[in-house]
C-alpha positions as CSV (number, residue, x, y, z in Angstrom):
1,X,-6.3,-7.7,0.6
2,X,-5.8,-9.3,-3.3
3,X,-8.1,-6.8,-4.1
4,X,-6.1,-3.4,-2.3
5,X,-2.8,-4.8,-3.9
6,X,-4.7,-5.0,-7.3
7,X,-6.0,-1.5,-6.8
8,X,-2.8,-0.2,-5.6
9,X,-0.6,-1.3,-8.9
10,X,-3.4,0.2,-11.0
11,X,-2.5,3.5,-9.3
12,X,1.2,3.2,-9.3
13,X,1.2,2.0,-13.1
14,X,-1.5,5.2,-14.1
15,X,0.5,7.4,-16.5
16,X,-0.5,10.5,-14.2
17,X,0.8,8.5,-10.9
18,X,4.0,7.8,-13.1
19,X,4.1,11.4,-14.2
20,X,3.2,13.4,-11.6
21,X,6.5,11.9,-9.5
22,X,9.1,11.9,-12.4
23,X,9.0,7.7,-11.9
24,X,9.9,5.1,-14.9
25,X,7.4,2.6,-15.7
26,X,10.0,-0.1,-16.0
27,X,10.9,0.4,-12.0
28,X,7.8,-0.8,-11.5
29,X,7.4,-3.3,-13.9
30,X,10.8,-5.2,-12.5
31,X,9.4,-4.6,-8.6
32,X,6.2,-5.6,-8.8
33,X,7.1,-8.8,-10.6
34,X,5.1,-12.1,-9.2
35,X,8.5,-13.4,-9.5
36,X,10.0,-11.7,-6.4
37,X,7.5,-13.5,-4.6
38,X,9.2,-16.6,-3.8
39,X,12.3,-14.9,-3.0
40,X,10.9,-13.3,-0.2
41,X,13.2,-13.4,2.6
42,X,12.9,-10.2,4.7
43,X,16.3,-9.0,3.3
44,X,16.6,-5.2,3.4
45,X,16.1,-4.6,-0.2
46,X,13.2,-2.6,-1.4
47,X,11.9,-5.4,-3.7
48,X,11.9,-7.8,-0.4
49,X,10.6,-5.7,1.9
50,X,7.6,-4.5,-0.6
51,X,7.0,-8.5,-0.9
52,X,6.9,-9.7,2.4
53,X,4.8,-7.0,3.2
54,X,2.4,-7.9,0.4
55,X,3.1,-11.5,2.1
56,X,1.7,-10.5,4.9
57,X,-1.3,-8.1,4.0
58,X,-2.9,-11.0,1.8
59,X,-2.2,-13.8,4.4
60,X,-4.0,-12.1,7.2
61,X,-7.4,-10.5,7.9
62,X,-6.7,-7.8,10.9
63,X,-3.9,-5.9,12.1
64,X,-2.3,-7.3,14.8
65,X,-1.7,-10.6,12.7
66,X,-0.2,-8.9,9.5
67,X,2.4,-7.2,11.3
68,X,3.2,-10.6,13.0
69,X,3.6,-12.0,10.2
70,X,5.6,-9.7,8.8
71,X,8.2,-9.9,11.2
72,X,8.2,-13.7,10.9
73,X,10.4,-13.1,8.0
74,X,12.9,-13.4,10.6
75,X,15.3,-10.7,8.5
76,X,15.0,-6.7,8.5
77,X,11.7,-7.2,10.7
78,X,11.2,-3.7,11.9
79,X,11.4,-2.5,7.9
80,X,8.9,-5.4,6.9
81,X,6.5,-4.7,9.7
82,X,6.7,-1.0,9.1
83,X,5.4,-1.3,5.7
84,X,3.1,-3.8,6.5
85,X,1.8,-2.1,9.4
86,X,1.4,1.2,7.3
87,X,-0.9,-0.6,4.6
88,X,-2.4,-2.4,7.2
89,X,-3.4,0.7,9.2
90,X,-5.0,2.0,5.7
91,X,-6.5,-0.8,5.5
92,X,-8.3,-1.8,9.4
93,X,-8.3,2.3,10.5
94,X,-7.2,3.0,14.0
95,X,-9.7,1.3,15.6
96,X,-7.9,-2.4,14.4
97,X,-4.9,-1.3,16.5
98,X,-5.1,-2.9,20.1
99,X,-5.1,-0.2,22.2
100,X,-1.8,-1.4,24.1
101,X,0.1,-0.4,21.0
102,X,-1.7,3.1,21.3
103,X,-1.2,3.3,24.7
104,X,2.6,2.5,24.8
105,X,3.3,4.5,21.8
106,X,1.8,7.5,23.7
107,X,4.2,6.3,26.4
């Protein structure tokens, strides 16, 4: 989980990442500061939500329990679980989701 997050910067800070979609290096810089860290409240801002999704990815180990504890957050909950859910999905592959959540999204 560290170690996706670690990989994941070193992507979005590449020169050809930052290139290839017309993005400043300094955006980056100022939202993936450790700093926004212990502000994470679950406001709807895109530094917050970014963060307690991170918040959630490393805290947890399977799927089910990182979207929890994304909406934990208690604010913007379905924008925090959304994005943690998504890198969480990358992360566990289909087969982590209970198949409930499958079954009543089919629904």
């Amino acid at each position: 989980s560290s170690q996706a997050w670690a990989a994941a910067e070193r992507i979005v800070r590449s020169e050809a990442f930052l290139e290839a979609f017309r993005l400043r290096r300094t955006d980056f810089d100022r939202l993936l500061d450790p700093v926004w860290r212990a502000k994470a409240l679950g406001r709807p801002t895109v530094d917050e939500a970014l963060w307690c999704a991170r918040i959630a990815v490393e805290e947890t180990s399977d799927f089910v329990s990182c979207v929890r504890r994304a909406i934990a957050f208690d604010h913007a909950t379905h924008v925090n679980a959304s994005i943690a859910g998504a890198i969480a999905g990358t992360m566990y592959g289909p087969d982590g989701i209970p198949p409930a959540w499958w079954e009543s999204l089919l629904g």
